[in-house]
C-alpha positions, -999 to +999 in steps of 0.1 A: -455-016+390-446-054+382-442-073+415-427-108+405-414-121+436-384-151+420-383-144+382-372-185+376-410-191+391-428-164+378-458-172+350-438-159+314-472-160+301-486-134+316-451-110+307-456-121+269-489-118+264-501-091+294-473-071+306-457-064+279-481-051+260-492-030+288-462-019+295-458-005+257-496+010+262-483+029+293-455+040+284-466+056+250-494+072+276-464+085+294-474+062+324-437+046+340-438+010+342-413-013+364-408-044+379-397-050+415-382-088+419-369-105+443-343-122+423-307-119+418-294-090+395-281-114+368-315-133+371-337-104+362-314-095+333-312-124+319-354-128+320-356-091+308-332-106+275-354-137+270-392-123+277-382-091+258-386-067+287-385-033+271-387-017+311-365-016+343-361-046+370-356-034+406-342-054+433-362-059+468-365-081+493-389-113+483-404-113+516-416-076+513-427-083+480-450-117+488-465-087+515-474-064+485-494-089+466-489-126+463-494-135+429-464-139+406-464-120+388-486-093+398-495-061+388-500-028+410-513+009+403-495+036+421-503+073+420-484+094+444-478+066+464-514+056+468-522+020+458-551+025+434-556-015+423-543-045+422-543-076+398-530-111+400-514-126+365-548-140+357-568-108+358-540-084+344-562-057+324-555-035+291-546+001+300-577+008+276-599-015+303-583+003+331-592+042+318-629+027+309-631+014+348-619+049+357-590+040+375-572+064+358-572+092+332-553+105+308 
């Protein structure tokens, strides 16, 4: 899960040359991937068309959202509802780097 808390402040970098490769990685892995944003509806689609998006934008409060990790955008591991890791836009790892740390398997 993709937390970017305003999408007009987010770093695109790190959707261009991070998340969206990951996001193809994992989803070919048959991991989901999403975003939750604290943005408007028309915001997050119209980042989604420009940064090539390939994956779903979920509205939430931005408040709630700065409380699940602060960096924007950030990235967060969920399995069964457990937070397994966490990763500001700097640190954002390959999915091949996160099954080597054993994070996760497939």
């Amino acid at each position: 899960m993709v937390v970017t808390h305003d999408v007009y402040r987010t770093n695109t970098r790190a959707f261009e040359q991070k998340l969206n490769p990951l996001a193809r990685d994992a989803e070919q892995a048959g991991i989901p991937f999403i975003v939750l944003t604290g943005s408007t509806y028309d915001a997050a689609e119209q980042f989604r068309h420009t940064y090539q998006t390939p994956y779903p934008f979920y509205l939430s409060d931005e408040i709630e959202l700065k409380t699940i990790i602060r960096s924007n955008p950030g990235l967060v591991l969920l399995e069964d509802g457990v937070v397994k890791a966490k990763w500001s836009h700097r640190r954002i790892p390959s999915l091949e780097d996160i099954i080597q740390e054993g994070i996760i398997d497939l």
